[in-house]
N, C-alpha and C positions, 0 to 999 in steps of 0.2 A: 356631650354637654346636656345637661338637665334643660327641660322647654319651660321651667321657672326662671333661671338662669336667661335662656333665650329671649324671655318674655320680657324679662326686668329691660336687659339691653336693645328691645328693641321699642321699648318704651321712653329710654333715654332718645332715642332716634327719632323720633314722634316728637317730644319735646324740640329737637332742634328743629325739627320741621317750620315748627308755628315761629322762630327767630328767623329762618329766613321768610316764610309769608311777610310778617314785619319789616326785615331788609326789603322785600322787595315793594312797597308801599314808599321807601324814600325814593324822592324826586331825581336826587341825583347821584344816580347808582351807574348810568352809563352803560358801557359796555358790558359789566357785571352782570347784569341783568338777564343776559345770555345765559351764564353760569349758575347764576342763582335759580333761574327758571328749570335748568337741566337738572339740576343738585335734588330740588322739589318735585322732578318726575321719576327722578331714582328711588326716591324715597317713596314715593306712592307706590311704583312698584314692590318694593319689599315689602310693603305693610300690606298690599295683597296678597303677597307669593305667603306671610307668617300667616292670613287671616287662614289660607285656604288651607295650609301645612298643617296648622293648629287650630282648628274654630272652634276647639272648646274653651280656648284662654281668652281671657279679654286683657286689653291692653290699656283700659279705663282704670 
C-alpha cells in the first residue's frame, strides 16, 4: 500500500477522532463513555505508531 494512500486513510481516522471528543462532551452518554474513551486511546495510539512509521507525511 502507498504511505499517500495510508496517509489519506489515516486522516479520515483523525477526523472521527474529533466526533467522538464531541460525543464524549454529551452529558448523557452513560456507560458509553467507557467505550468512547477506549475508542479515543486507540486512536491516539495509531496516530503515534503513523507519526513515528512516517514523520515525513503530515496528516494536516
Amino acid at each position: 500500500m502507498e504511505p499517500e494512500i495510508i496517509r489519506e486513510r489515516v486522516s479520515e481516522i483523525k477526523g472521527k477522532r474529533e466526533a467522538l471528543i464531541r460525543l464524549l462532551e454529551q452529558p448523557d452518554l452513560g456507560m458509553l463513555r467507557i467505550d468512547v474513551n477506549q475508542a479515543i486511546e486507540e486512536m491516539d495510539d495509531l496516530l503515534e505508531e503513523f507519526k513515528q512509521t512516517f514523520p515525513d507525511l503530515d496528516l494536516n
